[in-house]
Structures are given as C-alpha cells and as structure tokens.
C-alpha positions as CSV (number, residue, x, y, z in Angstrom):
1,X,90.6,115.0,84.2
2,X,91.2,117.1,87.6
3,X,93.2,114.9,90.5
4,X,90.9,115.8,93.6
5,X,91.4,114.6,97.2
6,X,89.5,116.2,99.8
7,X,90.5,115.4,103.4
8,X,88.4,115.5,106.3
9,X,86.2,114.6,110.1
10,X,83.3,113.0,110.7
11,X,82.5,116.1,113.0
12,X,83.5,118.7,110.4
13,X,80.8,121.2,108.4
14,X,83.3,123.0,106.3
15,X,84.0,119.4,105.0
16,X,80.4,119.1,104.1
17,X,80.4,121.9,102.0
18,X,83.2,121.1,100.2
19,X,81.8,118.1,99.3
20,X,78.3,119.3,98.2
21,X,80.6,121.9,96.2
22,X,82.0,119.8,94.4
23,X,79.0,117.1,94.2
24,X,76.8,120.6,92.4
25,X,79.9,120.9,89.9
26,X,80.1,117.4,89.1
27,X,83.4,117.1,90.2
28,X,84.6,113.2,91.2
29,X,86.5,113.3,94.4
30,X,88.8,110.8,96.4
31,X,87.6,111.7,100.3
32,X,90.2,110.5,103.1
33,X,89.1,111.0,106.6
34,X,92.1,111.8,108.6
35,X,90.0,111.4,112.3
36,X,89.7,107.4,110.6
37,X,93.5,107.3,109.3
38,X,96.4,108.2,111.4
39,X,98.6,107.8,109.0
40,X,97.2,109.7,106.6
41,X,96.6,112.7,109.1
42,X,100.3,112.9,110.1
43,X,101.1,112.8,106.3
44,X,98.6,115.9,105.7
45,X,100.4,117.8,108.7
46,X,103.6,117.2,107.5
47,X,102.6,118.1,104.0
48,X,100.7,121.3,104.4
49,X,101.7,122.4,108.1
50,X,98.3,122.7,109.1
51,X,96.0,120.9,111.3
52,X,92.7,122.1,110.0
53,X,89.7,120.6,107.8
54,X,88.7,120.0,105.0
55,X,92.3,120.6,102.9
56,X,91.6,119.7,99.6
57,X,94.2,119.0,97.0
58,X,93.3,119.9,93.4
59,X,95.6,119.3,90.7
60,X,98.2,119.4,93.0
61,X,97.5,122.4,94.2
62,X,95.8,122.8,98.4
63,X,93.0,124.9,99.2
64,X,92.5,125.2,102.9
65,X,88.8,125.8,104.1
66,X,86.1,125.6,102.3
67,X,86.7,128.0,99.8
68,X,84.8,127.8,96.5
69,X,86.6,130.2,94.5
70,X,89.8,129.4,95.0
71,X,89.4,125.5,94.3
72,X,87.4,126.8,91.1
73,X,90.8,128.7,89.7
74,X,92.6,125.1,89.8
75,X,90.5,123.1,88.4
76,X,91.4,122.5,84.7
C-alpha cells in the first residue's frame, strides 16, 4: 500500500494534474489544501523549503511539481 499525500490551492492547475494522475492510475490519495490550513502550510515550508504546489509525498519520498515520472519511481 503506497502512503500518498498531495498538498495543494484551490487556484492551482499543476495540482489538478496531479490529482487526475493519480485518479488514471488508481492511486488513493490524502489531499490537504494548505491555502485552507495554515498550519499545515507552515509545516510543508518548514519540511520541504519550498513554497510551491502541488508537493506531493509518496512513500515518504517529495515530488515537487507535477511530475509524472518521478512520483511513478516511488510508488511501490
């Protein structure tokens, strides 16, 4: 079972597409809207260092962007 959490905006394409990406595989997907959670946001900067959507965390791992391939070689 792969440990996804995608965070994103309400105003944010790229966060779209992540989704839909991994909606197509089938993946299941814990979303967390930073614009919506404060908390949660400040947690994501201090984690990562970056500001930017969507950051997703797979497996532990963070893929910044959208970027297909790259949250494909992490999933299990």
């Amino acid at each position: 079972m792969n440990d996804i959490t995608v965070y994103t905006t309400d105003t944010c394409p790229y966060c779209v597409h992540m989704k839909n990406f991994l909606d197509s595989k089938g993946l299941p997907y814990k979303e967390v809207n930073v614009q919506r959670d404060q908390e949660a946001a400040q947690k994501l900067v201090e984690t990562t260092g970056q500001m930017g959507v969507p950051q997703t965390n797979i497996n532990g791992n963070w893929v910044l962007g959208f970027d297909p391939e790259t949250a494909l070689s992490y999933l299990k």
